[in-house]
C-alpha positions as CSV (number, residue, x, y, z in Angstrom):
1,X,-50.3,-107.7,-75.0
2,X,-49.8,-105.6,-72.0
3,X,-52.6,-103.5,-70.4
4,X,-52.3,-99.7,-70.4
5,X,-51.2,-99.4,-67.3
6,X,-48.1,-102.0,-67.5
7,X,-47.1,-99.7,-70.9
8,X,-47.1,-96.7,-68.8
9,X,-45.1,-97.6,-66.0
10,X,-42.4,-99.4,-68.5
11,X,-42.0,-96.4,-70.1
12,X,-41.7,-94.4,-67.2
13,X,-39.2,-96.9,-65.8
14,X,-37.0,-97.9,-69.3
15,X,-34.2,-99.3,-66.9
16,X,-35.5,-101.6,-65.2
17,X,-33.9,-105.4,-64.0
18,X,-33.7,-107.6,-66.9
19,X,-34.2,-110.2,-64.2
20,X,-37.7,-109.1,-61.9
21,X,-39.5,-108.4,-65.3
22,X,-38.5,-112.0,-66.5
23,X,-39.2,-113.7,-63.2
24,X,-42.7,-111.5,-62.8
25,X,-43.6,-113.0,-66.6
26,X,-42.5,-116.4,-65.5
27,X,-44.6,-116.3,-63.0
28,X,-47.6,-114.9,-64.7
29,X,-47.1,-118.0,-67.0
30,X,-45.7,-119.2,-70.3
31,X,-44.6,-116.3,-73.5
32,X,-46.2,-115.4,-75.9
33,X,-43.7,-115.5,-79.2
34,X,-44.5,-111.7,-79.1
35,X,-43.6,-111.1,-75.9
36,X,-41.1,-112.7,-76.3
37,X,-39.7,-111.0,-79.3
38,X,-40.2,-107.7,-77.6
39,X,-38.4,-108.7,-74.5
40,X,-35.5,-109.9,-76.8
41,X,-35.5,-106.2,-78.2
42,X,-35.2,-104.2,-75.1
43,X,-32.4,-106.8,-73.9
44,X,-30.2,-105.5,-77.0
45,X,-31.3,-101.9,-76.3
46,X,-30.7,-101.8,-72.6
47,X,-27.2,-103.7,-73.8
48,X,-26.1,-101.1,-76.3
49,X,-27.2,-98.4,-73.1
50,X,-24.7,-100.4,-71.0
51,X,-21.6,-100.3,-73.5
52,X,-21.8,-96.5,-73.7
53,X,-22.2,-96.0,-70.5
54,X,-19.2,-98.0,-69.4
55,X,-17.1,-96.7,-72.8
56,X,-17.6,-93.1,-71.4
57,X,-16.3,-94.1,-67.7
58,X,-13.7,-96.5,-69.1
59,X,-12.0,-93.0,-71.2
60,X,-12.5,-90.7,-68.4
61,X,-10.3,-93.7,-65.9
62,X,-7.7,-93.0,-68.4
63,X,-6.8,-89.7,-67.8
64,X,-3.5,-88.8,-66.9
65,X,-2.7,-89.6,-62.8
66,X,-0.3,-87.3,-61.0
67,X,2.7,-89.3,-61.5
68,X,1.9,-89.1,-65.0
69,X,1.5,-92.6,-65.7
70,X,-2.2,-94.1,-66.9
71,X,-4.9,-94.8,-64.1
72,X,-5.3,-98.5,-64.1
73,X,-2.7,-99.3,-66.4
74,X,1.1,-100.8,-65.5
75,X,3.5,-98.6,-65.7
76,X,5.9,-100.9,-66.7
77,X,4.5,-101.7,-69.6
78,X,6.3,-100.6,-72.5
79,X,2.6,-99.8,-74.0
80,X,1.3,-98.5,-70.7
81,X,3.8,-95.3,-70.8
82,X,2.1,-92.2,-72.4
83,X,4.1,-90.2,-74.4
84,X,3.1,-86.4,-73.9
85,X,4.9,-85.0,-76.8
86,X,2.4,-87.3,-78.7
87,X,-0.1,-84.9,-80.6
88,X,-2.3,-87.4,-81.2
89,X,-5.8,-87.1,-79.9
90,X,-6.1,-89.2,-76.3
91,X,-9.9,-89.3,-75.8
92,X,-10.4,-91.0,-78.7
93,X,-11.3,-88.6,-81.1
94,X,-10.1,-87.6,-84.6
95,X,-7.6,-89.6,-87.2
96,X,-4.6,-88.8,-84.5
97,X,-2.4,-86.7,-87.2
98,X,-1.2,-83.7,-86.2
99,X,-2.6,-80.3,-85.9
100,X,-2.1,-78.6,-89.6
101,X,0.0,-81.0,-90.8
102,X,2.8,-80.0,-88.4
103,X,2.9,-76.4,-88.8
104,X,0.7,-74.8,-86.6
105,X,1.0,-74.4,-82.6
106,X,3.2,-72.9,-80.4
107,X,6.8,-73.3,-80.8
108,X,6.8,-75.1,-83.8
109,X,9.0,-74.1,-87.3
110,X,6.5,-74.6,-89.4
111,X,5.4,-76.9,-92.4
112,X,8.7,-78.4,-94.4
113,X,9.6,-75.9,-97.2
114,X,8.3,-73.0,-96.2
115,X,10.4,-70.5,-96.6
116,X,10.3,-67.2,-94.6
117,X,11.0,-63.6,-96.0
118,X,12.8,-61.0,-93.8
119,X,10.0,-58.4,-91.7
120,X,10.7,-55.0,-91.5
121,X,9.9,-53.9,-87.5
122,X,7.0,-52.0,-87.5
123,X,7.0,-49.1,-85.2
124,X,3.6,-49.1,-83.9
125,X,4.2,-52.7,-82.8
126,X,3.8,-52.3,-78.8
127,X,7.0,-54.6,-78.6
128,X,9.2,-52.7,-81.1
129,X,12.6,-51.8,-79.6
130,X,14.2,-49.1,-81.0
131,X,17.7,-50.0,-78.9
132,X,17.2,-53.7,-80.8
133,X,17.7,-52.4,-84.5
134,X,20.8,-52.5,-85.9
135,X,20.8,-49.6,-88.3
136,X,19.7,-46.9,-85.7
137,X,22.5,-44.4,-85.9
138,X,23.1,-42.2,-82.6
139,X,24.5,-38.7,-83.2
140,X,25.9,-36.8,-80.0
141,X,24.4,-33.2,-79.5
142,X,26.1,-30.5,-78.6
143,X,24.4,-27.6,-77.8
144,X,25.1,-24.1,-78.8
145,X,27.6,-21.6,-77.2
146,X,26.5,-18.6,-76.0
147,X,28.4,-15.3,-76.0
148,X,29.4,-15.5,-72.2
149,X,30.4,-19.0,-71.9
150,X,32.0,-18.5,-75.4
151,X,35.4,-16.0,-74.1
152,X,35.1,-19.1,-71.2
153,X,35.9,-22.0,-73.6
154,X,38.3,-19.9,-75.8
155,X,40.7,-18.4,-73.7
156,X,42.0,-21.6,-72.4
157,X,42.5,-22.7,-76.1
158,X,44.3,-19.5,-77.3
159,X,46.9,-19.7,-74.2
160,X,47.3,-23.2,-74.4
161,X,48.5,-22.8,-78.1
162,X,50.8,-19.9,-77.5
163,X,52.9,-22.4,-75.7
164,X,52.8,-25.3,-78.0
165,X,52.0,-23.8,-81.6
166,X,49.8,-26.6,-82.8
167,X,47.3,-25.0,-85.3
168,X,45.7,-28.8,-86.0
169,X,44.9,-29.4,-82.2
170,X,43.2,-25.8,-82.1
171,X,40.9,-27.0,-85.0
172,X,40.3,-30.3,-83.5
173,X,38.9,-28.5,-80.2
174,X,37.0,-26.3,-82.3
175,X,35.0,-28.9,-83.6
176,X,34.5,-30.3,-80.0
177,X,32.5,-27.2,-80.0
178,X,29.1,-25.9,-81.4
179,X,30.1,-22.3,-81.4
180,X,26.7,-21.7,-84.1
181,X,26.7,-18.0,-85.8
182,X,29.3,-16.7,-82.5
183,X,31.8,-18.6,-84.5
184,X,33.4,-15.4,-85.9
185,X,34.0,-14.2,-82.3
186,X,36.8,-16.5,-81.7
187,X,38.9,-14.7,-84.3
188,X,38.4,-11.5,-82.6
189,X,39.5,-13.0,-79.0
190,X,42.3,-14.5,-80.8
191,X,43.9,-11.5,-81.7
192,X,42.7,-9.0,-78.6
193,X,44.9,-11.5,-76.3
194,X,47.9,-11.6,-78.7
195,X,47.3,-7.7,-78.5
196,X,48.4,-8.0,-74.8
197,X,51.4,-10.9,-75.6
198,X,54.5,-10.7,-77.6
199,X,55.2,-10.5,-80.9
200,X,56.1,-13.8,-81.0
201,X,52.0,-14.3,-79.9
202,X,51.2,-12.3,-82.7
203,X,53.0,-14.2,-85.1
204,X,51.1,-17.2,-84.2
205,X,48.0,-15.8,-84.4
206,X,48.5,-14.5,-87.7
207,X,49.5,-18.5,-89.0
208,X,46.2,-19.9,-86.4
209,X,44.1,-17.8,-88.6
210,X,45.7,-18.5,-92.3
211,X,44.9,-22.0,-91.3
212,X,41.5,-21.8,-90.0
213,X,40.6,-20.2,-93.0
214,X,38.5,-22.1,-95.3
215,X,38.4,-25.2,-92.8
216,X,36.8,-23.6,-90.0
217,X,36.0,-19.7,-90.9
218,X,35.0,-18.3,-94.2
219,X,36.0,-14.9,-95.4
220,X,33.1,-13.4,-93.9
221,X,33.3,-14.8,-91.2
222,X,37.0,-13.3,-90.4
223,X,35.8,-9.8,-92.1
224,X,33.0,-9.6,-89.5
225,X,35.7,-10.1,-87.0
226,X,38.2,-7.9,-87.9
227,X,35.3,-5.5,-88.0
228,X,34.1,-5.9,-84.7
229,X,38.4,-5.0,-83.5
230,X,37.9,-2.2,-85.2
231,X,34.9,-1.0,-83.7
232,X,36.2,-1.6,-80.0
233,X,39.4,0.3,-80.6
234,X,38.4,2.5,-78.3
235,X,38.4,-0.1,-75.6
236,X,41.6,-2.1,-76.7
237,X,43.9,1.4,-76.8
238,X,43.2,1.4,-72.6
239,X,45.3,-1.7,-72.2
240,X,47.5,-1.6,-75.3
241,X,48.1,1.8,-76.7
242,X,49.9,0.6,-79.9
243,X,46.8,-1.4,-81.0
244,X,45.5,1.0,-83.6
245,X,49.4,0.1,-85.6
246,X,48.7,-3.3,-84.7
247,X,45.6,-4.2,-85.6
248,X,46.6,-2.4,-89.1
249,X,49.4,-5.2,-89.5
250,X,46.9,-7.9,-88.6
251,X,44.8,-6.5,-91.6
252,X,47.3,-6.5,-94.0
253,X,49.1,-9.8,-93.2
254,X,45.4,-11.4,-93.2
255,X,44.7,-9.9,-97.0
256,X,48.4,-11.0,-97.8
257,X,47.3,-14.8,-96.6
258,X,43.7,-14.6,-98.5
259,X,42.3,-14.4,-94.8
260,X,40.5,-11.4,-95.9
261,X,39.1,-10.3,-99.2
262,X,40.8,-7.7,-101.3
263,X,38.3,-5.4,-101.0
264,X,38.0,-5.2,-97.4
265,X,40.0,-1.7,-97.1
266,X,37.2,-0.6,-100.2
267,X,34.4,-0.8,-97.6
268,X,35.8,1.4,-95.4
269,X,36.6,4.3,-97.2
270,X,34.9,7.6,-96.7
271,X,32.7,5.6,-93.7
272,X,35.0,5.7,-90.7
273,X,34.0,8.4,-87.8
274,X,36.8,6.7,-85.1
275,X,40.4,8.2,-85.7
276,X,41.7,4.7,-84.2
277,X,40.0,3.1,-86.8
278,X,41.1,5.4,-89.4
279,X,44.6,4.9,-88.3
280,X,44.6,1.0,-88.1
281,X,43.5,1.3,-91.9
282,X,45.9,3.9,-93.1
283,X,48.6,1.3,-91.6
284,X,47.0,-1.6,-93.5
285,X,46.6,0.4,-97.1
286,X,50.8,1.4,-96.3
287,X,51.9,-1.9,-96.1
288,X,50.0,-3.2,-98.4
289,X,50.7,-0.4,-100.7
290,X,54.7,-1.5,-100.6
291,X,56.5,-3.7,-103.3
292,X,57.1,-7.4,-101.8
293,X,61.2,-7.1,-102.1
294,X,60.9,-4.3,-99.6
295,X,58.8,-5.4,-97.4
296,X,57.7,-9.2,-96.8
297,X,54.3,-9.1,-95.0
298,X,55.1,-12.4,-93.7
299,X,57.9,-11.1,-91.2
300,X,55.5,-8.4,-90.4
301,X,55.5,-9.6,-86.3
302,X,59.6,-10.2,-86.9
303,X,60.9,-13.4,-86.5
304,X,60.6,-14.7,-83.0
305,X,62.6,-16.1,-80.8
306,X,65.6,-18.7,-81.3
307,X,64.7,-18.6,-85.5
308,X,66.7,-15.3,-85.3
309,X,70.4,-15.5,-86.8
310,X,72.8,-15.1,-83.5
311,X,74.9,-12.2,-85.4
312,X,71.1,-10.5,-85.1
313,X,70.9,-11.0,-80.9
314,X,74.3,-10.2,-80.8
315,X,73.8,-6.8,-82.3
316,X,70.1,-6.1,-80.4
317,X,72.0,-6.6,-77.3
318,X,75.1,-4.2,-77.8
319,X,72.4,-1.7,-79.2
320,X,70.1,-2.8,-75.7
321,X,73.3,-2.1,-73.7
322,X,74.4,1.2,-75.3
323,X,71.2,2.9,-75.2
324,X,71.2,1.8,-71.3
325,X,74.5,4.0,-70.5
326,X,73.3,6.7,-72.9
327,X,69.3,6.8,-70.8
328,X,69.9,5.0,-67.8
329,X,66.4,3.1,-67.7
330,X,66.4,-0.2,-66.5
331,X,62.5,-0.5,-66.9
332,X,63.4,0.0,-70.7
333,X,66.4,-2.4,-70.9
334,X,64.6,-5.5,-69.6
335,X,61.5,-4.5,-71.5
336,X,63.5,-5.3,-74.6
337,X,65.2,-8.1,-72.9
338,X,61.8,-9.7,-73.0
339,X,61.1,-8.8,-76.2
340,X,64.3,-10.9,-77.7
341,X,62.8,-13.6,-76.1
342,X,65.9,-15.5,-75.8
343,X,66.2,-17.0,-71.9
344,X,69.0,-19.4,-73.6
345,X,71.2,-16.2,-75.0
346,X,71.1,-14.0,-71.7
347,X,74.8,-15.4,-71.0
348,X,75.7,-13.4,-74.0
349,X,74.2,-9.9,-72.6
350,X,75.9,-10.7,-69.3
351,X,79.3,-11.2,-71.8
352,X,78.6,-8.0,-73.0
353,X,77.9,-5.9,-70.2
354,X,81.2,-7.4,-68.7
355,X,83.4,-6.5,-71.9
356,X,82.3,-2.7,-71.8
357,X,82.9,-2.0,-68.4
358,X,86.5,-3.6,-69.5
359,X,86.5,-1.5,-72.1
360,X,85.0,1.7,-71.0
361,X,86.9,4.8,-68.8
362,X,86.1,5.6,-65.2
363,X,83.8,3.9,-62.6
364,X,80.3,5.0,-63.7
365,X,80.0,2.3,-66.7
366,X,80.9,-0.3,-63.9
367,X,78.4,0.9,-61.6
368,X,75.7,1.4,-64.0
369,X,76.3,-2.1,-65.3
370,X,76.2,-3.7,-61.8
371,X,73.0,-2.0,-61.7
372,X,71.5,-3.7,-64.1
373,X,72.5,-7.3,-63.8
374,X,71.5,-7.0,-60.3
375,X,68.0,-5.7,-61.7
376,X,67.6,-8.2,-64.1
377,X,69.0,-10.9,-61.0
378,X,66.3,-10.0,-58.5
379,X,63.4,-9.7,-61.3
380,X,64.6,-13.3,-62.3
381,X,64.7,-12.4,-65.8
382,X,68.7,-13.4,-65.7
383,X,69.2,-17.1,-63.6
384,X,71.9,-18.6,-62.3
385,X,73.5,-20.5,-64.8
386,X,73.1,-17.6,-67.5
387,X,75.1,-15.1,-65.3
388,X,78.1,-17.4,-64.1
389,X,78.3,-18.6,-67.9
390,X,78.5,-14.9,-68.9
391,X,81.0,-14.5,-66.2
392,X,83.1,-17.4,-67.0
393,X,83.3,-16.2,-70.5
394,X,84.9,-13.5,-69.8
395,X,87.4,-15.0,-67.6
396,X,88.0,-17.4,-70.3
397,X,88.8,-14.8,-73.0
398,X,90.6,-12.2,-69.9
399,X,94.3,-13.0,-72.2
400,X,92.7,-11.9,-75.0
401,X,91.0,-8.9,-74.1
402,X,94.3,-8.3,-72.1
403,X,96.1,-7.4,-75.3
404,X,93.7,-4.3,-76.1
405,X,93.0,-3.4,-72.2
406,X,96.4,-3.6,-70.8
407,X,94.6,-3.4,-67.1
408,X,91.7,-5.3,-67.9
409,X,92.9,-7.9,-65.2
410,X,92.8,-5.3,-62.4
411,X,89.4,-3.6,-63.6
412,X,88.1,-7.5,-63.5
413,X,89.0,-7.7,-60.3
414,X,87.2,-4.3,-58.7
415,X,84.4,-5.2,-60.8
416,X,84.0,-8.8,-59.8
417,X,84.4,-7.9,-56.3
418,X,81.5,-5.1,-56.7
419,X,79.1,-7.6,-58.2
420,X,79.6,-9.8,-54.6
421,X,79.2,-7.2,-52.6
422,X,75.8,-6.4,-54.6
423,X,75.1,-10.1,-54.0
424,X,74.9,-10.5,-57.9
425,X,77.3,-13.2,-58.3
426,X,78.3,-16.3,-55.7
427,X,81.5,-16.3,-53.6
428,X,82.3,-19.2,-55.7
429,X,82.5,-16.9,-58.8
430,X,84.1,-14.4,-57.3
431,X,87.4,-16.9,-56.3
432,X,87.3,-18.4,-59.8
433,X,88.3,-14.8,-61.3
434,X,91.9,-15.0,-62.5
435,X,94.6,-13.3,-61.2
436,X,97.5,-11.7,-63.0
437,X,101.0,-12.4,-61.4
438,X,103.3,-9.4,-60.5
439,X,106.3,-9.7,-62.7
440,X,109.6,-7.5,-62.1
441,X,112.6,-7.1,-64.4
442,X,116.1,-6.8,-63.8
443,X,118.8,-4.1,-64.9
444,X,120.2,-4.4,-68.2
445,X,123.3,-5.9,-67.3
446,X,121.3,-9.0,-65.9
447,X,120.6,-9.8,-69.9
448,X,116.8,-9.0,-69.5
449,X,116.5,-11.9,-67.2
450,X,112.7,-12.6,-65.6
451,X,113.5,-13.0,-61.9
452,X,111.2,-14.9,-60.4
């Protein structure tokens, strides 16, 4: 047995040398079997304190180094190399499967089998992408017209199909455009510039708008137009007096074409102050009033153009020519020349003109005619080619006409010569007039002999 004081300062000092405390008893003297026993004891304990000790530094040595091989360990070993896509456990710990059985972490598919449903984005996910999803539809927006920017965008359009006639590209541009509730003003422009053109522009408005109906306009929609024409009569007289007659055709051929309801004219009777409103609907009711096999409404602009029979322009321009001599006004002549609208068919008013100075008596036909080709020269409304075609014509059929006018050749001749001096025709026309050789007969006794 140990005295108080040894206990105490053993179990103050538990890790003390194995060896002092056995040489201090050896030298107190022989064991007791107890003491002995006991000493056995804390050998085993201190032992067991050792092995833990030296298990806990032994798995902390075997961390990873910076070359990534084991510390302490060869690295050529085949068992040495650590495998760090191994998820098993390295300190030790756990039965080294993996972590929920394979499916769980970062990057991984997921446990065999499973099978995954399609997830609808949500849109309150702070990653959603609106750009990423593939049945996001964009639609282009195209704001609204307004009135001022609206006779902008349209007159282009209008002129643009005077020239080419295409009613489907004029609805394709429309729909390029968000004219809103203005869309009935378009009409109305339509038709106030083909006020100002030819009848040939009228006649194409006319078709623009049989074919804009129901696709683009609604009846209403080309009633509110026509309505506003008529209230702005006033206006439209300044620049074209005849548009009172003319806006009354437009009405009629747009009822004839279910552009307009039948009971448009209805509305207006007994409620019109304006006398050019009055008249443009008196014109309307009057051709609309006539039976079809007198009047076809859909010739009511005339037929324009080159689609007119060339017995017709023949006739318009011996009537153009005739009333000329009779008045004298050249501003009148080429005003109808322009009308005709046949630039390919002025060789055959030149022709004309030439003939009746052939056929007419004294000099004033020939001057007044040399009048007017050189008007219609300088103005341009006559070119080149179309006056020495009209020319050559004439010297072409000079034999002919020779058997009627017995001196056509020499009127041909002052004429032609006139013209140059004018500067109407080239020198080069001029010498290209034919000449007709002097011929003299003989005495009757010479047996009617041509001497040459």
């Amino acid at each position: 047995m140990f005295a108080p004081n040894e206990t105490l300062a053993e179990a103050n000092h538990p890790y003390s040398d194995d060896e002092d405390s056995l040489n201090g008893a050896e030298v107190n003297g022989n064991w007791t079997p107890q003491e002995k026993a006991l000493h056995e004891a804390r050998l085993k304990a201190k032992a067991k304190r050792r092995l833990r000790k030296s298990s806990s530094r032994n798995s902390a040595s075997e961390s990873l180094s910076e070359s990534g091989d084991l510390a302490g360990s060869d690295p050529h070993s085949p068992k040495g190399k650590v495998n760090t896509n191994d998820r098993k456990s390295r300190t030790g710990k756990g039965r080294g499967l993996p972590k929920k059985g394979g499916a769980g972490g970062k990057g991984v598919w997921g446990a065999a089998g499973m099978v995954y449903e399609d997830e609808e984005p949500d849109i309150h996910d702070p990653n959603y992408d609106e750009s990423a999803q593939g049945d996001t539809v964009y639609e282009t927006v195209v704001p609204e017209i307004d009135e001022k920017e609206l006779e902008k965008m349209v007159n282009p359009i209008v002129q643009e199909y005077f020239e080419h006639g295409d009613t489907k590209e004029v609805q394709m541009l429309l729909k390029g455009l968000n004219l809103g509730p203005n869309k009935y003003e378009f009409s109305s422009l339509a038709v106030s510039l083909s006020l100002e053109g030819k009848a040939s522009h009228r006649e194409l408005t006319s078709r623009l708008l049989s074919d804009l109906s129901g696709k683009m306009l609604s009846q209403s929609d080309m009633a509110r137009a026509f309505d506003k024409m008529l209230k702005e009569l006033p206006d439209l007289i300044l620049d074209t007096p005849e548009a009172p007659q003319m806006l009354g055709q437009f009405i009629a051929r747009a009822i004839a074409d279910h552009v307009l309801p039948m009971s448009f004219l209805d509305c207006y009777k007994g409620k019109v102050d304006c006398d050019h409103a009055r008249v443009a609907l008196d014109r309307a009711a009057v051709l609309l009033s006539m039976k079809r096999e007198m009047v076809r409404l859909d010739n009511v602009w005339g037929v324009g153009g080159g689609l007119r029979p060339v017995k017709h322009l023949i006739k318009e321009m011996n009537l153009l020519l005739k009333e000329y001599l009779i008045s004298g006004d050249v501003s009148e002549a080429e005003h109808c020349l322009r009308d005709l609208e046949v630039p390919h068919f002025h060789h055959e008013l030149v022709y004309e003109a030439v003939v009746m100075v052939l056929e007419s008596k004294g000099d004033a036909a020939s001057h007044m005619m040399m009048k007017l080709l050189q008007s219609f020269w300088k103005t341009g409304l006559i070119t080149v080619d179309q006056m020495n075609r009209g020319f050559q014509r004439v010297y072409d059929e000079l034999p002919e006409i020779s058997l009627d006018v017995p001196h056509a050749h020499s009127i041909m001749e002052a004429f032609v010569d006139l013209c140059y001096q004018e500067s109407v025709i080239t020198k080069q026309l001029r010498d290209a007039c034919p000449s007709r050789g002097r011929k003299r007969f003989v005495s009757e006794g010479d047996g009617g002999m041509i001497k040459n």
